[in-house]
CHARMM internal coordinates of N, CA and C (Angstrom, degrees):
IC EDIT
DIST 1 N 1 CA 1.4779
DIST 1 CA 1 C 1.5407
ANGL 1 N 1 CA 1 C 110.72
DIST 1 C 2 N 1.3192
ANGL 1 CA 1 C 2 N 108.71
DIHE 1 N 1 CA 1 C 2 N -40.52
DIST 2 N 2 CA 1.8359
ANGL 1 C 2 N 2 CA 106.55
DIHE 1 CA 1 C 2 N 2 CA -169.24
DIST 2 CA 2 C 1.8346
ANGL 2 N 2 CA 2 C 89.85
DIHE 1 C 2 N 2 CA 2 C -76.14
DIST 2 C 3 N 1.2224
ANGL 2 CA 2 C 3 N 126.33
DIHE 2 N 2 CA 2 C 3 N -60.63
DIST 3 N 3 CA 1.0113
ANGL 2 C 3 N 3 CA 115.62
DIHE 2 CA 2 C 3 N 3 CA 178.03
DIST 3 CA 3 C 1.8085
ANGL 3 N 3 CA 3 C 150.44
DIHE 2 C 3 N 3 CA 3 C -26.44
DIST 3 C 4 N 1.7601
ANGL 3 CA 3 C 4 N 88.33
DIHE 3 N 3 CA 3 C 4 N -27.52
DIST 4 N 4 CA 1.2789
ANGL 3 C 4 N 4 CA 122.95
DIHE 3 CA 3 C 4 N 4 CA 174.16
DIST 4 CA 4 C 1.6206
ANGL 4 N 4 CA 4 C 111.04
DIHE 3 C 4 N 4 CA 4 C -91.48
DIST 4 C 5 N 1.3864
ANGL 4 CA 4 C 5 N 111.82
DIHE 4 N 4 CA 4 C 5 N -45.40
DIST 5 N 5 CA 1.6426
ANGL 4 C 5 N 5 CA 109.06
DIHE 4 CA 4 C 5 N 5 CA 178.46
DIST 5 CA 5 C 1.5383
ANGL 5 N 5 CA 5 C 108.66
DIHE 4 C 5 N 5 CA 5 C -58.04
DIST 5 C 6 N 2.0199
ANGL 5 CA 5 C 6 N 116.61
DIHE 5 N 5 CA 5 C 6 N -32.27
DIST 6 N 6 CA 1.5837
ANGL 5 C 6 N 6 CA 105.13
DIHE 5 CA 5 C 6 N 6 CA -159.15
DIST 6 CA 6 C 1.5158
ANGL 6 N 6 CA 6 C 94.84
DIHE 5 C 6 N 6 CA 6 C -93.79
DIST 6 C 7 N 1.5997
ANGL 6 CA 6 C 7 N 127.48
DIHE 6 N 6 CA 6 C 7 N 2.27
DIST 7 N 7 CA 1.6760
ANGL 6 C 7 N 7 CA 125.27
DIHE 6 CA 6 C 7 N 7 CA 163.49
DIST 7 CA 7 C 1.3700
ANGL 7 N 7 CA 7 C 90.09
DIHE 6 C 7 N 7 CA 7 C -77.48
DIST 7 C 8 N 1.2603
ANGL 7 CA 7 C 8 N 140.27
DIHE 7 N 7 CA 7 C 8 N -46.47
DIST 8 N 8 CA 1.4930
ANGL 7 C 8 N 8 CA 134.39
DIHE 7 CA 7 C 8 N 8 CA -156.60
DIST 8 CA 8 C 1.9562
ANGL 8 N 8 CA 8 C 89.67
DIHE 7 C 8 N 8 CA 8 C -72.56
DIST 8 C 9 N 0.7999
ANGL 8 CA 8 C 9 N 123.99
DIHE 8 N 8 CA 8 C 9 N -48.45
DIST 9 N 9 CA 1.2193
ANGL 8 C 9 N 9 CA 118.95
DIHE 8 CA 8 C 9 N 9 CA -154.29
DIST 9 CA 9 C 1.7312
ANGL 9 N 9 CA 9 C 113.06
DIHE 8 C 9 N 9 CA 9 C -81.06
DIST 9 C 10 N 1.3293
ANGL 9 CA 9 C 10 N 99.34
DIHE 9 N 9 CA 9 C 10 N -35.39
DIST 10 N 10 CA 1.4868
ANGL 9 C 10 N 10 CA 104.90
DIHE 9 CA 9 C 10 N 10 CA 178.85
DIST 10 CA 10 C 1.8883
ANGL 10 N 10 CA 10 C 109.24
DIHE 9 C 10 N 10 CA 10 C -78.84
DIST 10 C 11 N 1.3561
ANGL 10 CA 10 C 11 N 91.10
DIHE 10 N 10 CA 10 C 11 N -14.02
DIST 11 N 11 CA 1.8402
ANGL 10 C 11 N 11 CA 95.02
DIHE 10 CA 10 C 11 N 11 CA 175.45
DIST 11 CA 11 C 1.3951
ANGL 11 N 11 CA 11 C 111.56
DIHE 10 C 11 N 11 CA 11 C -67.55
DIST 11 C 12 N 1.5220
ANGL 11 CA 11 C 12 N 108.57
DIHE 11 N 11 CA 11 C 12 N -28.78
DIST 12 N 12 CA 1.6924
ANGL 11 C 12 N 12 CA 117.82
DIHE 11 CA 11 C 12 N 12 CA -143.69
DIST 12 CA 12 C 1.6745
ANGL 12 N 12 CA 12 C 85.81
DIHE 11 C 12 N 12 CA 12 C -100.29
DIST 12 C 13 N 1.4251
ANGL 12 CA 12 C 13 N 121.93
DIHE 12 N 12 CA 12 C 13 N -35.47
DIST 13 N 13 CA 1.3904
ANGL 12 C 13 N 13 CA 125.92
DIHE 12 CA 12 C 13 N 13 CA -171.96
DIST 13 CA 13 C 1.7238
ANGL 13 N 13 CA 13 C 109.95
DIHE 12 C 13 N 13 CA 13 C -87.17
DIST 13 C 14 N 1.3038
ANGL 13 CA 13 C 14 N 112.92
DIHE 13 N 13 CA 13 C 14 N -7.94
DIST 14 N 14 CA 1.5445
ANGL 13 C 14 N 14 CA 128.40
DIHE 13 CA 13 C 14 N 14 CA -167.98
DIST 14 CA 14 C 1.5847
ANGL 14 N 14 CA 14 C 89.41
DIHE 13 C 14 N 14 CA 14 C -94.43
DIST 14 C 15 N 1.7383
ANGL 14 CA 14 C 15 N 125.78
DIHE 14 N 14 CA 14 C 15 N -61.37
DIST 15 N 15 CA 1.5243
ANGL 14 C 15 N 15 CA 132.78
DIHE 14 CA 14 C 15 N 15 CA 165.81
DIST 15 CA 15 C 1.8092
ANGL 15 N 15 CA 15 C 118.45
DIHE 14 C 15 N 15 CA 15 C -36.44
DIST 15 C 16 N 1.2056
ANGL 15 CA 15 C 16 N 107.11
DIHE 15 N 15 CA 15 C 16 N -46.34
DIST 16 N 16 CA 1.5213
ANGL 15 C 16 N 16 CA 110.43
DIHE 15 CA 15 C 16 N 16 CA 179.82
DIST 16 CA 16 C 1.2220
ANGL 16 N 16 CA 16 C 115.55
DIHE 15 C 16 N 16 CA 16 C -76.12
DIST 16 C 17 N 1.2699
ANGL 16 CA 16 C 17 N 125.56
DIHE 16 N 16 CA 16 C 17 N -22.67
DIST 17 N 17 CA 1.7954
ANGL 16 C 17 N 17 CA 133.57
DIHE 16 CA 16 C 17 N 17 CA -179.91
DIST 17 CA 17 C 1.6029
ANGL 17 N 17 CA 17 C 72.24
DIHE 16 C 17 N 17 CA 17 C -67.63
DIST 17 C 18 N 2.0284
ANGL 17 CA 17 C 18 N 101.29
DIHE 17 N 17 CA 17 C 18 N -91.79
DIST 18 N 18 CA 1.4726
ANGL 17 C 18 N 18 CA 96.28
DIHE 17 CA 17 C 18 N 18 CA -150.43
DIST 18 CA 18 C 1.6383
ANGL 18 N 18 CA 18 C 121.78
DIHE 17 C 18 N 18 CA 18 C -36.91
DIST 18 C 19 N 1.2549
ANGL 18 CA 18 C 19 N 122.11
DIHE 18 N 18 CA 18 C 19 N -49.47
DIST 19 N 19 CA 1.8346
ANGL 18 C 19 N 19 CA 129.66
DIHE 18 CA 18 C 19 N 19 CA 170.69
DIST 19 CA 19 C 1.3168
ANGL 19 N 19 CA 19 C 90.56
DIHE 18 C 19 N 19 CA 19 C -34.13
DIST 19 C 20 N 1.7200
ANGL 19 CA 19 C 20 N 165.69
DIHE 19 N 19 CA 19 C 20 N -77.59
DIST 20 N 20 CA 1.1593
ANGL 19 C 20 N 20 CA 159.35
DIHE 19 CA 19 C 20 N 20 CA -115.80
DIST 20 CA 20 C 1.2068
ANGL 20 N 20 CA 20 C 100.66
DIHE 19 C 20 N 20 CA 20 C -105.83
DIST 20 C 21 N 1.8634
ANGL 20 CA 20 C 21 N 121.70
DIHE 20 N 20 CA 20 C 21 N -35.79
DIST 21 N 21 CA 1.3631
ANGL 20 C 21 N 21 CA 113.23
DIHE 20 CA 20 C 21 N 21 CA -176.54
DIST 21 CA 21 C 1.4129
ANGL 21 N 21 CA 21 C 115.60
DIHE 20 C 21 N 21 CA 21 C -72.47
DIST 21 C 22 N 1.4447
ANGL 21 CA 21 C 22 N 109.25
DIHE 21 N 21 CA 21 C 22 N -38.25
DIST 22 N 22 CA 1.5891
ANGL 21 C 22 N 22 CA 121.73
DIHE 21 CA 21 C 22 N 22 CA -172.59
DIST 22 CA 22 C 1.4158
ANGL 22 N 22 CA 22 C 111.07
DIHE 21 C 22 N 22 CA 22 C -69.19
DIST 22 C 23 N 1.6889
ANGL 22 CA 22 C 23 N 132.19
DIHE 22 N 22 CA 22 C 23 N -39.04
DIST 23 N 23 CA 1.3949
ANGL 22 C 23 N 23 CA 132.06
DIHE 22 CA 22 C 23 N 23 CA 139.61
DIST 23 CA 23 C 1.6574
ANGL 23 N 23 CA 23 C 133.86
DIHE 22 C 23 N 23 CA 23 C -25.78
DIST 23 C 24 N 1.3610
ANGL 23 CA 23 C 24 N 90.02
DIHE 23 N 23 CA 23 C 24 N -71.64
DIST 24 N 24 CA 1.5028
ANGL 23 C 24 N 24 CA 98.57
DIHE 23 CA 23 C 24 N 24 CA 164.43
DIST 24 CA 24 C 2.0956
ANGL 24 N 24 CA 24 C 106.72
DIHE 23 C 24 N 24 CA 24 C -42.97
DIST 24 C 25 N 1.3386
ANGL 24 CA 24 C 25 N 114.53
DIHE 24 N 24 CA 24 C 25 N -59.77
DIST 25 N 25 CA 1.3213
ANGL 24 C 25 N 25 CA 111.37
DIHE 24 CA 24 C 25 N 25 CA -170.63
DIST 25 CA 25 C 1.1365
ANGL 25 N 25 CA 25 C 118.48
DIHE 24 C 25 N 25 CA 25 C -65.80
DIST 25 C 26 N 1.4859
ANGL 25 CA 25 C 26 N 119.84
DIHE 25 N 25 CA 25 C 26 N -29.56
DIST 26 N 26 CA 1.9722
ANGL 25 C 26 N 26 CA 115.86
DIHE 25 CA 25 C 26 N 26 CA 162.40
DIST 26 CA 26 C 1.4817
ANGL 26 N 26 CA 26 C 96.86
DIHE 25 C 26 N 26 CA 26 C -58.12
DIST 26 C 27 N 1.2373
ANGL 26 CA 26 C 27 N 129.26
DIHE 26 N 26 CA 26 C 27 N -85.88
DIST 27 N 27 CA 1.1081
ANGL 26 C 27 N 27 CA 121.64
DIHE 26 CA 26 C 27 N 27 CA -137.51
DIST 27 CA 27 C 1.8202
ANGL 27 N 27 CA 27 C 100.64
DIHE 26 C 27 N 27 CA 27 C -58.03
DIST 27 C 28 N 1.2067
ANGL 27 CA 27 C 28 N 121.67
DIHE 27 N 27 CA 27 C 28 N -25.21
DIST 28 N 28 CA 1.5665
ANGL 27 C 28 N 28 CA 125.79
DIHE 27 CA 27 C 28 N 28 CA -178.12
DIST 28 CA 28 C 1.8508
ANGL 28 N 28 CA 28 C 109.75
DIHE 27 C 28 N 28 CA 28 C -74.33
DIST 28 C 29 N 1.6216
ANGL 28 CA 28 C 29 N 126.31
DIHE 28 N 28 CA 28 C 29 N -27.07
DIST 29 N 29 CA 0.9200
ANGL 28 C 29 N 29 CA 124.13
DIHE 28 CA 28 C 29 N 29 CA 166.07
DIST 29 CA 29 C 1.4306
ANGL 29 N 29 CA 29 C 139.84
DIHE 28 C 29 N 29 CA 29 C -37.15
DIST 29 C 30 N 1.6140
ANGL 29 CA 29 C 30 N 100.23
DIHE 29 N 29 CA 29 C 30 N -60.11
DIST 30 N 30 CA 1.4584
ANGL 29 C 30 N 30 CA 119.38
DIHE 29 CA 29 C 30 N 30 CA -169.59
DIST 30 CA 30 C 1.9344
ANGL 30 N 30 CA 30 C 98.84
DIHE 29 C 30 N 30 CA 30 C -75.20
DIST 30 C 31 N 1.1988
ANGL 30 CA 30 C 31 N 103.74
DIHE 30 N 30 CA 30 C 31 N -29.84
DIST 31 N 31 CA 1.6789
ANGL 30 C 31 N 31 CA 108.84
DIHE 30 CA 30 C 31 N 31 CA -175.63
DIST 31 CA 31 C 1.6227
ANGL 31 N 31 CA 31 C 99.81
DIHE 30 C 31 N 31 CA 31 C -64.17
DIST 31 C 32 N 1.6736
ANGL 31 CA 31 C 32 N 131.45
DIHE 31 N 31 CA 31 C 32 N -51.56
DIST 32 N 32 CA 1.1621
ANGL 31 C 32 N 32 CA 161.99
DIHE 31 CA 31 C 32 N 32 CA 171.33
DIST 32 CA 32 C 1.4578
ANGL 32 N 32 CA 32 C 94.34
DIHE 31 C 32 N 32 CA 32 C -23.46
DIST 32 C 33 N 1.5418
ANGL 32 CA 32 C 33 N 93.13
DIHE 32 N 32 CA 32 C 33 N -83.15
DIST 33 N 33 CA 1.5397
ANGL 32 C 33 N 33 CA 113.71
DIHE 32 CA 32 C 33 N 33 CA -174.71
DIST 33 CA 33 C 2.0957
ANGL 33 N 33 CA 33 C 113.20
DIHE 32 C 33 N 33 CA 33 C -52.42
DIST 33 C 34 N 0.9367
ANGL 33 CA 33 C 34 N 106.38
DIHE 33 N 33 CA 33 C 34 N -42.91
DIST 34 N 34 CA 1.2552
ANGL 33 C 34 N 34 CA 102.69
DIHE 33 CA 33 C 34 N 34 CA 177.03
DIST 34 CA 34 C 1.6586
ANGL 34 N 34 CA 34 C 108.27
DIHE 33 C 34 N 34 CA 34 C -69.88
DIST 34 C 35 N 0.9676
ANGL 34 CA 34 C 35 N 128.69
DIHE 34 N 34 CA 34 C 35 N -22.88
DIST 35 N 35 CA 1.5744
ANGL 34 C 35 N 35 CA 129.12
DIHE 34 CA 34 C 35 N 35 CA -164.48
DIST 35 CA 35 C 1.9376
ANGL 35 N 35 CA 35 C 83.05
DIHE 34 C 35 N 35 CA 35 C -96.59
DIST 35 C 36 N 1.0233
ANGL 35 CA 35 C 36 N 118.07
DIHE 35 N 35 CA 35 C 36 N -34.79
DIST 36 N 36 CA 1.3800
ANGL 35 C 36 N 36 CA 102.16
DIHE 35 CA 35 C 36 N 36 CA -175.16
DIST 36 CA 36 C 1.1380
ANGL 36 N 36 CA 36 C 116.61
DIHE 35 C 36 N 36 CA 36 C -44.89
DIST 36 C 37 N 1.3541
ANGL 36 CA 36 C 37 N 115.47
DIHE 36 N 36 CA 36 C 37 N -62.91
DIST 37 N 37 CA 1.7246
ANGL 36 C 37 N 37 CA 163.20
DIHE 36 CA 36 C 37 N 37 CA 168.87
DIST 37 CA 37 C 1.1510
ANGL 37 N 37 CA 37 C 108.99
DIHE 36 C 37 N 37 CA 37 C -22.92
DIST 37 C 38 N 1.6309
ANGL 37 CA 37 C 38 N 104.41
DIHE 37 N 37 CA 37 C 38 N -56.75
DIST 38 N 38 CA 1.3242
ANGL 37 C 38 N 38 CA 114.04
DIHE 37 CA 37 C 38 N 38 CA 160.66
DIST 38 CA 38 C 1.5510
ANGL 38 N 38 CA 38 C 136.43
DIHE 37 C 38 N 38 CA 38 C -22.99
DIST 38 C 39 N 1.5559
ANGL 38 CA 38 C 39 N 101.94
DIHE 38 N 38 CA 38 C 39 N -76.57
DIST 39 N 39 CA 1.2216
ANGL 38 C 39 N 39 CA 168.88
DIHE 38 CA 38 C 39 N 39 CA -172.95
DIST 39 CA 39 C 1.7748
ANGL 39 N 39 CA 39 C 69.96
DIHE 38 C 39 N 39 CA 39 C -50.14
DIST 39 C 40 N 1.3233
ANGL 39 CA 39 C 40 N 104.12
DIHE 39 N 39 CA 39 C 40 N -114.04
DIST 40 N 40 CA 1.7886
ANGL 39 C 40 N 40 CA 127.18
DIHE 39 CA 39 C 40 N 40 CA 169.57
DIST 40 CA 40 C 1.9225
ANGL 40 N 40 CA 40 C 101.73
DIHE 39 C 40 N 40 CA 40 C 13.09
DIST 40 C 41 N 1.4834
ANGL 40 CA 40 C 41 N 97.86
DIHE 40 N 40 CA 40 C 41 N -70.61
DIST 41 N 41 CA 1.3801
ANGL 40 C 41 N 41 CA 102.36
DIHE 40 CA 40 C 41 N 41 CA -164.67
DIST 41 CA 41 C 1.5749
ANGL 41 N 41 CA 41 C 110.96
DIHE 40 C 41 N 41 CA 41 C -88.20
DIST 41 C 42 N 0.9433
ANGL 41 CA 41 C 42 N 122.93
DIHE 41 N 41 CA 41 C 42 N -22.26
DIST 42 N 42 CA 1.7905
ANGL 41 C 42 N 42 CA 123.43
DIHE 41 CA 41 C 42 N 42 CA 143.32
DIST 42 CA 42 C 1.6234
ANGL 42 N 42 CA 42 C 112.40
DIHE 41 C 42 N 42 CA 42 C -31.88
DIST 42 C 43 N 1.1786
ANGL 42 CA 42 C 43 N 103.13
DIHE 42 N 42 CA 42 C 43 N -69.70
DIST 43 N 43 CA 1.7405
ANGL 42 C 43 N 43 CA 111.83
DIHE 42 CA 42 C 43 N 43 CA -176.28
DIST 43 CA 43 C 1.4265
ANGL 43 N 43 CA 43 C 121.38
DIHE 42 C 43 N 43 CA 43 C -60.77
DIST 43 C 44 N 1.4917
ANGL 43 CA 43 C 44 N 106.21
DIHE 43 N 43 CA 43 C 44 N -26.41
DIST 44 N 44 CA 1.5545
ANGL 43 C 44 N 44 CA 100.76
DIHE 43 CA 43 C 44 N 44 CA 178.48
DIST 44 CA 44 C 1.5545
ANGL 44 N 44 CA 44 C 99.94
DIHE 43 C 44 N 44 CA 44 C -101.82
DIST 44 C 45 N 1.4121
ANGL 44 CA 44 C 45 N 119.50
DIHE 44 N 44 CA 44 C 45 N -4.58
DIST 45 N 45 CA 1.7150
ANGL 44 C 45 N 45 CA 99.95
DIHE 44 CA 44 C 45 N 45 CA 179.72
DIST 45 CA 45 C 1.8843
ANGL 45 N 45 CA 45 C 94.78
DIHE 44 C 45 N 45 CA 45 C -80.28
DIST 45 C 46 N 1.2370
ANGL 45 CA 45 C 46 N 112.61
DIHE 45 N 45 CA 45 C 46 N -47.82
DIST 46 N 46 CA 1.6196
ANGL 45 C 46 N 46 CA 132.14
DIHE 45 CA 45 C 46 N 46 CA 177.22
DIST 46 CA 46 C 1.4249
ANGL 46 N 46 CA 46 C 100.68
DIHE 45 C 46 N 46 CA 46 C -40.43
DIST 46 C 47 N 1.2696
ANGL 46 CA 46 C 47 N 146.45
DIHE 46 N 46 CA 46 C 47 N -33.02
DIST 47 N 47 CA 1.2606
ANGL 46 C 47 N 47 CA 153.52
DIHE 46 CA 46 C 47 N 47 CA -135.94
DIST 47 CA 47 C 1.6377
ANGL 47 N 47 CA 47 C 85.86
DIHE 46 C 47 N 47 CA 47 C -111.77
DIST 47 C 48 N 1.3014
ANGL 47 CA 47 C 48 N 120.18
DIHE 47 N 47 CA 47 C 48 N -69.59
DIST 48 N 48 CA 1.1148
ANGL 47 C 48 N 48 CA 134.50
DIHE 47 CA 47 C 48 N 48 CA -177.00
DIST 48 CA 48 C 1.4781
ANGL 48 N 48 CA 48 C 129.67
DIHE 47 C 48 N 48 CA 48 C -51.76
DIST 48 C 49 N 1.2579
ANGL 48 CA 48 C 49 N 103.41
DIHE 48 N 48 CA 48 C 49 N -30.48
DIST 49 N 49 CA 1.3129
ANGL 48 C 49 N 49 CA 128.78
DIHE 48 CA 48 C 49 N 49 CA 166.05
DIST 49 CA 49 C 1.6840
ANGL 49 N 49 CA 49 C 117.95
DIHE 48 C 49 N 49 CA 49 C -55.06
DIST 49 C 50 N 1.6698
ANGL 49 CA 49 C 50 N 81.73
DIHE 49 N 49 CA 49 C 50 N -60.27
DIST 50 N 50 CA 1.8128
ANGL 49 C 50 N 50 CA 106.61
DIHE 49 CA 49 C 50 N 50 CA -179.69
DIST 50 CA 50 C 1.6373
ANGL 50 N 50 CA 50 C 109.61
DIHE 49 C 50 N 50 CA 50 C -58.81
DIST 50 C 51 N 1.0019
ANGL 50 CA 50 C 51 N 129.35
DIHE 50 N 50 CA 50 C 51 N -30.51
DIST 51 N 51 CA 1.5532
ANGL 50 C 51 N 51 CA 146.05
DIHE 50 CA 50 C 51 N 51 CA 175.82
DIST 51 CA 51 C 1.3465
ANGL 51 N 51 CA 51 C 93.02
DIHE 50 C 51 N 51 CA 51 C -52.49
DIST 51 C 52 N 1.7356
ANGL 51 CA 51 C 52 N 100.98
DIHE 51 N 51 CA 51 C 52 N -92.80
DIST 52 N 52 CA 1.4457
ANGL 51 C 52 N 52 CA 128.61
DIHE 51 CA 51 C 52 N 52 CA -162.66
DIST 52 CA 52 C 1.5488
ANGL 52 N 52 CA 52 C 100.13
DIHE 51 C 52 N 52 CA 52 C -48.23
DIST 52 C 53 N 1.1910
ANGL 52 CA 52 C 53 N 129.26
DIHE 52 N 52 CA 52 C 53 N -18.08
DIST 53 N 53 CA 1.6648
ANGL 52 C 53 N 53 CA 117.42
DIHE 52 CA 52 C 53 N 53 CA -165.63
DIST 53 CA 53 C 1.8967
ANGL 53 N 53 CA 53 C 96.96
DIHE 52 C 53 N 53 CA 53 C -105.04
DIST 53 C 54 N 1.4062
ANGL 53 CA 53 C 54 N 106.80
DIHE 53 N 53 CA 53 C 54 N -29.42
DIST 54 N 54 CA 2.0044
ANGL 53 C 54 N 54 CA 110.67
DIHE 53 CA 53 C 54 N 54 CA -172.66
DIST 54 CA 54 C 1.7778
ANGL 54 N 54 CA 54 C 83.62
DIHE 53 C 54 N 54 CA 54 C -69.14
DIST 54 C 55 N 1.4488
ANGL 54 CA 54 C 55 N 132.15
DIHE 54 N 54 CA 54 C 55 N -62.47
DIST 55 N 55 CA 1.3826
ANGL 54 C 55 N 55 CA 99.51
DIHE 54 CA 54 C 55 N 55 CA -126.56
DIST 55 CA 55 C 1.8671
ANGL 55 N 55 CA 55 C 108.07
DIHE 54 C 55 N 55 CA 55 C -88.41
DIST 55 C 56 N 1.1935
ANGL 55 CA 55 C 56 N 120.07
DIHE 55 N 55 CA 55 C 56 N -7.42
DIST 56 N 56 CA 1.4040
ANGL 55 C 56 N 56 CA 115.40
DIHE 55 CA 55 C 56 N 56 CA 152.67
DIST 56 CA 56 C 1.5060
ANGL 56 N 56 CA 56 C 130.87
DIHE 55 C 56 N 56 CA 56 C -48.46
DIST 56 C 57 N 1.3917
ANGL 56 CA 56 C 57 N 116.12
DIHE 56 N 56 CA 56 C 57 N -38.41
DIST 57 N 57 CA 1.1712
ANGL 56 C 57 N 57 CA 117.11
DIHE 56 CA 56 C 57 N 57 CA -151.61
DIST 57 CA 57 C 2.0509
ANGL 57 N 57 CA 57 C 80.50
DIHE 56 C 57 N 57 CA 57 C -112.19
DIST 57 C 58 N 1.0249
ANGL 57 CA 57 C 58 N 114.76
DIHE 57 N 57 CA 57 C 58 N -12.89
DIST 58 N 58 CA 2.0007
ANGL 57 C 58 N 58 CA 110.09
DIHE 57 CA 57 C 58 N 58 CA 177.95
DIST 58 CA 58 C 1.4510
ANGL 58 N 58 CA 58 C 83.13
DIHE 57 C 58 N 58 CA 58 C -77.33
DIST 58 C 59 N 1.3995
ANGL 58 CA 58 C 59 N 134.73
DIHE 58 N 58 CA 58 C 59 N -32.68
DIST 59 N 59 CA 1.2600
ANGL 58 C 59 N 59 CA 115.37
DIHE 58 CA 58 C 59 N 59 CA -152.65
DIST 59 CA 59 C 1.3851
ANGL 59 N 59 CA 59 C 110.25
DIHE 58 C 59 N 59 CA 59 C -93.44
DIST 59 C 60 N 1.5273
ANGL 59 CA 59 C 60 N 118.71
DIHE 59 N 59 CA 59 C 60 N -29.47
DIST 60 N 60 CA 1.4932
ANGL 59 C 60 N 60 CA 117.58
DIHE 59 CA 59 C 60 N 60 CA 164.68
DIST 60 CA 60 C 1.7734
ANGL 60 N 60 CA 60 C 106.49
DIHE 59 C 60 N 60 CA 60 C -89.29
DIST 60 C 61 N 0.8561
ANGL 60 CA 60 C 61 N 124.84
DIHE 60 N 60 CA 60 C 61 N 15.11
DIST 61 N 61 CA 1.2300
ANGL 60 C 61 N 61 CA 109.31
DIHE 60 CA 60 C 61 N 61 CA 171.98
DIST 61 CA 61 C 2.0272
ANGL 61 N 61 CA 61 C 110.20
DIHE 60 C 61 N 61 CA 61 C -108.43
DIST 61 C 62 N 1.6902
ANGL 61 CA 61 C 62 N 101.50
DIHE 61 N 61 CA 61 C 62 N -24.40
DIST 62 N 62 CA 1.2428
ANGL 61 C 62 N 62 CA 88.05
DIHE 61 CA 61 C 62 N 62 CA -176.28
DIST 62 CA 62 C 1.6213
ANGL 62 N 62 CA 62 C 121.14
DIHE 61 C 62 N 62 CA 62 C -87.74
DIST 62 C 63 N 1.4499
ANGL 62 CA 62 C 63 N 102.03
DIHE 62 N 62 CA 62 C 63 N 160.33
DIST 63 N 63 CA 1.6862
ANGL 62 C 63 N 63 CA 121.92
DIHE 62 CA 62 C 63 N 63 CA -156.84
DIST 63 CA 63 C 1.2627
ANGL 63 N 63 CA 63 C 95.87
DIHE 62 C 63 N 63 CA 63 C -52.17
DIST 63 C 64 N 1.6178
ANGL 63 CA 63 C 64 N 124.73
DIHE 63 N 63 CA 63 C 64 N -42.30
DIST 64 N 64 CA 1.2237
ANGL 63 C 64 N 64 CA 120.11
DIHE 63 CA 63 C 64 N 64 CA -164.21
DIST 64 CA 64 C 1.9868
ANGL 64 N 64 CA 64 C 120.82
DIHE 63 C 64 N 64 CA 64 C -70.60
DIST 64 C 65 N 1.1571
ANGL 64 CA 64 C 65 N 105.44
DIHE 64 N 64 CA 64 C 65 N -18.35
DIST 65 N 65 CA 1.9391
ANGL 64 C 65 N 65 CA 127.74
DIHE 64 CA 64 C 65 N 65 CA -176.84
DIST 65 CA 65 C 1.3303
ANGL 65 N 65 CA 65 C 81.29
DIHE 64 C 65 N 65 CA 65 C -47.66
DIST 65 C 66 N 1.9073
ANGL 65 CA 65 C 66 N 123.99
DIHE 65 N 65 CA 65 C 66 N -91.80
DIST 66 N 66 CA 1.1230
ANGL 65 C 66 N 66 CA 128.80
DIHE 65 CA 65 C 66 N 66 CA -165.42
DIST 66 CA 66 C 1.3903
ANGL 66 N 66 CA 66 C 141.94
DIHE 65 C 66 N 66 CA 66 C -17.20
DIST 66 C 67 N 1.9392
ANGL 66 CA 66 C 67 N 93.69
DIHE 66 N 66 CA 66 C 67 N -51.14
DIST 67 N 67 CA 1.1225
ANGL 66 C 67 N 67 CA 112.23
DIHE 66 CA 66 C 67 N 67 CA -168.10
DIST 67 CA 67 C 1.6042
ANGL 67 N 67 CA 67 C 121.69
DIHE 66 C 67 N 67 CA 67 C -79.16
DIST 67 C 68 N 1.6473
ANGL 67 CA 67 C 68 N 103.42
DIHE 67 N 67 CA 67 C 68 N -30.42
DIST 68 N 68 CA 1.6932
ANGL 67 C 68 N 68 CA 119.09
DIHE 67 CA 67 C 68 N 68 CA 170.16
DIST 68 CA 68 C 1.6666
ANGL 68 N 68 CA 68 C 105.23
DIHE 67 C 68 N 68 CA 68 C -64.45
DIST 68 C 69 N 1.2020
ANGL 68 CA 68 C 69 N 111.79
DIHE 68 N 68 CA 68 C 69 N -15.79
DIST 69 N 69 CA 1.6499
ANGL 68 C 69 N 69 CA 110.41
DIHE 68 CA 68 C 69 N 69 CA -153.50
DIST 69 CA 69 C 1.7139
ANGL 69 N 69 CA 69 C 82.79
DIHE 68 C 69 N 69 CA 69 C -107.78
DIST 69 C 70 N 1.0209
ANGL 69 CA 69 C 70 N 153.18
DIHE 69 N 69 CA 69 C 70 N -3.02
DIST 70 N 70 CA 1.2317
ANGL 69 C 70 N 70 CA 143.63
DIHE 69 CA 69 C 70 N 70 CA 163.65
DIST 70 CA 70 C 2.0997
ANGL 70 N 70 CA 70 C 105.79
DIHE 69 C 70 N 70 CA 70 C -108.05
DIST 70 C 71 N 0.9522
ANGL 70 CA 70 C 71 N 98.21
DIHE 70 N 70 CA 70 C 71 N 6.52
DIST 71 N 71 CA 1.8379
ANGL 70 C 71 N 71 CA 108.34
DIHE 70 CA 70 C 71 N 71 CA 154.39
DIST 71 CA 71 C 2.0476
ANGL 71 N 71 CA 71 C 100.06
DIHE 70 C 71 N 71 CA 71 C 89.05
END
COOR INIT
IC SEED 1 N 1 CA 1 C
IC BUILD
C-alpha cells in the first residue's frame, strides 16, 4: 500500500513540474521567436550595410582605379 501511494504521489508531483514547464515554454516561445526575428533582420540590414559601405571605398582604394584613369 505505502509503496503504491509514493508511485501515486511522485506521478502527481512529476505532472505539476511538467504542467509548469510546458506553461513557462508557451509563454517563453512567442518572446523566443520574436527575438529571433529580431536577431534575423539585424544581420541582414548589417550585412547590407557592409556591402553598400566596402564597394566604394574597394574601388578608390584599389591599385588598379589609378592606373585605368591615367589611360
Amino acid at each position: 500500500m505505502l509503496n503504491l501511494t509514493s508511485i501515486i504521489i511522485e506521478s502527481a508531483i512529476f505532472s505539476i513540474i511538467m504542467i509548469t514547464l510546458w506553461m513557462s515554454a508557451e509563454r517563453l516561445v512567442p518572446k523566443l521567436s520574436t527575438i529571433i526575428k529580431e536577431f534575423i533582420k539585424r544581420r541582414r540590414r548589417a550585412r547590407y550595410n557592409n556591402k553598400r559601405r566596402r564597394k566604394p571605398s574597394s574601388l578608390m582604394i584599389g591599385p588598379s582605379v589609378p592606373h585605368f584613369w591615367k589611360g
